[in-house]
C-alpha positions in Angstrom: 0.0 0.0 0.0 1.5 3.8 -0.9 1.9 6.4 1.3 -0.6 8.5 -0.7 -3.2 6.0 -0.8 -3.2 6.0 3.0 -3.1 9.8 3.5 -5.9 9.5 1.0 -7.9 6.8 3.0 -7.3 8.9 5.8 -8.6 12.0 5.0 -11.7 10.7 3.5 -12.3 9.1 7.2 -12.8 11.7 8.6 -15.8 12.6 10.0 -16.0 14.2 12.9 -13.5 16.2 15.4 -12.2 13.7 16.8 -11.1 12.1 13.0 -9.6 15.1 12.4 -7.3 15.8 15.4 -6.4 11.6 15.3 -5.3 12.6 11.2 -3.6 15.7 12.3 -1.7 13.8 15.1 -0.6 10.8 12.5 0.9 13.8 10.4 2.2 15.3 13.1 4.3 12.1 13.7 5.1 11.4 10.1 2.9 8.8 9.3 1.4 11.1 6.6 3.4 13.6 4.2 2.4 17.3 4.6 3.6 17.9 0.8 0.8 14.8 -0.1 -1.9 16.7 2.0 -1.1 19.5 0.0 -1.7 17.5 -3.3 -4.5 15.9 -2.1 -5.7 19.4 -0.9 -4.7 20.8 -4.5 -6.8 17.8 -5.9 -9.9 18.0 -8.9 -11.3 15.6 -7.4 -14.5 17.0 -5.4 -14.8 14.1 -2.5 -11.0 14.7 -2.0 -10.6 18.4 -2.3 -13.0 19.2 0.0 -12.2 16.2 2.8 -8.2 17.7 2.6 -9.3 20.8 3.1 -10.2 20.6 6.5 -7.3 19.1 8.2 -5.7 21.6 6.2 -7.2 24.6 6.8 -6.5 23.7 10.7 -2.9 22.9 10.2 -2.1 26.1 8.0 -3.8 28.5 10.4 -1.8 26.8 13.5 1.5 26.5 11.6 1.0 28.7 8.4 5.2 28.0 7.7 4.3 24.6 6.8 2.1 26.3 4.0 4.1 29.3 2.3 6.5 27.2 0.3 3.3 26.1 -1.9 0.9 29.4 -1.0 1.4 30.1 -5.2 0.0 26.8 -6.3 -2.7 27.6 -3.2 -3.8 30.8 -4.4 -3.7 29.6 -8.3 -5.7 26.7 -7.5 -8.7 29.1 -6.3 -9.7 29.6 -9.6 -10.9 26.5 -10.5 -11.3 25.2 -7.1 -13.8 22.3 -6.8 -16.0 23.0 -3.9 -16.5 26.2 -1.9 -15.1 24.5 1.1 -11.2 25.0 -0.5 -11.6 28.6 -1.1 -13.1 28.7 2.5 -10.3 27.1 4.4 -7.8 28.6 2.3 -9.1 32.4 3.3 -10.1 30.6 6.7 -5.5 30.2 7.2 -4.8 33.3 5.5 -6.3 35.4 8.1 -3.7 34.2 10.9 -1.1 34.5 8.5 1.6 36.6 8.2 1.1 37.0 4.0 4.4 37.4 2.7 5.0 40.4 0.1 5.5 38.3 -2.6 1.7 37.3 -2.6 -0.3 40.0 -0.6 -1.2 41.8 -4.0 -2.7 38.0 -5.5 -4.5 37.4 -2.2 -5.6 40.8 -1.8 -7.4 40.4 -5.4 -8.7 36.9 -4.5 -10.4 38.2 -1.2 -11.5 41.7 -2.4 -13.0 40.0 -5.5 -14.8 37.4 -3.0 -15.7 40.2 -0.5 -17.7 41.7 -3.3 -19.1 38.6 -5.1 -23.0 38.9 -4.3 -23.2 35.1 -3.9 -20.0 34.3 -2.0 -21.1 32.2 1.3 -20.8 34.0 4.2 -18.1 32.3 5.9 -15.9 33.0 2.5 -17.1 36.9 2.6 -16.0 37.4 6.5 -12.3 35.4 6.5 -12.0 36.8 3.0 -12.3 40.5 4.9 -10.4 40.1 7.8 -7.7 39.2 5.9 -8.4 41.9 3.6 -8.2 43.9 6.7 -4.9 42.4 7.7 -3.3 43.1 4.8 -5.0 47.1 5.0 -3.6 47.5 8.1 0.2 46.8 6.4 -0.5 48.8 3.4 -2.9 52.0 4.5 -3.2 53.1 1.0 -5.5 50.4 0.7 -7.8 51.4 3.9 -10.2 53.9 1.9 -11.3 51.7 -0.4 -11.8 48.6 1.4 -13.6 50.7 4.0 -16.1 51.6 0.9 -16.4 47.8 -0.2 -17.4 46.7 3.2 -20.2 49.6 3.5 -21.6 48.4 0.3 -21.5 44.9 1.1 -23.1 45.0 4.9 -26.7 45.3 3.5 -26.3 41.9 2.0 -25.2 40.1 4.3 -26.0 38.1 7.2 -26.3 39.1 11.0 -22.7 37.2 11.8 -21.4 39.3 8.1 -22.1 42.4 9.4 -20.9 42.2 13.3 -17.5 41.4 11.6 -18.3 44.3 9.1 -18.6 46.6 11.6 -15.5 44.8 14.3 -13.0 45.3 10.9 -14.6 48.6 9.9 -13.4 49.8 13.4 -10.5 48.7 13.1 -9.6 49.9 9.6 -10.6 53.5 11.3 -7.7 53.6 14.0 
């Protein structure tokens, strides 16, 4: 039996929180590849996509190093991402991470372009602007005109949208 079949069997057994922090502890211990999570994560393949991108969502946002050597292929991969869930974990890490310069202009685009996306789900719209706020509050030039894209979007969207509307909005202002 491969490695990757096993890292693949193993992500698509997980089910519940407990699956997830067993899979994250066999990784942790090397029974599992992180660069095969990340093609698995990177995968067509709907079932697998979206099972990968759980566990890895967690582990980037807890140790977002791990993630940067392959954050191109990441942010590439958005636009033809399978299932909303990729696009959600991946903004889901990018908000605890420290973006390096290299790729704050491409995932700047990626969540200003999902921020103002009508019928982006909710969780995608909110990580989608704090990190959009993360990356304002490095570069101020951008403040003005985020500012004016969250105003426009806190209409349409939901209770939980706009109390993280208004939380970034605040701190955009200081």
């Amino acid at each position: 039996m491969s490695d990757s079949f096993l890292i693949k069997d193993g992500i698509l057994g997980i089910r519940n929180k407990t699956d997830l922090n067993n899979f994250i502890a066999q990784l942790e211990n090397k029974d599992y590849d992180f660069e095969e999570l990340i093609e698995l994560f990177l995968s067509d393949n709907l079932r697998v996509c979206q099972s990968a991108s759980w566990p890895m969502g967690i582990i980037a946002a807890e140790q977002p190093d791990k993630v940067i050597p392959y954050l191109g292929e990441i942010l590439d991969h958005l636009d033809h991402a399978p299932h909303d869930a990729y696009t959600r974990n991946t903004f889901r890490f990018l908000q605890f991470m420290d973006v390096p310069e290299e790729y704050q202009g491409k995932v700047y685009e990626k969540c200003f372009d999902a921020l103002v996306n009508t019928s982006a789900p909710t969780a995608i719209k909110a990580f989608a602007l704090t990190t959009l706020t993360n990356l304002a509050m490095k570069l101020p030039e951008l403040k003005e005109e985020l500012i004016e894209a969250i105003y426009d979007q806190i209409p349409h969207g939901t209770g939980g949208f706009q109390a993280r509307a208004k939380k970034e909005i605040k701190r955009l202002s200081k």
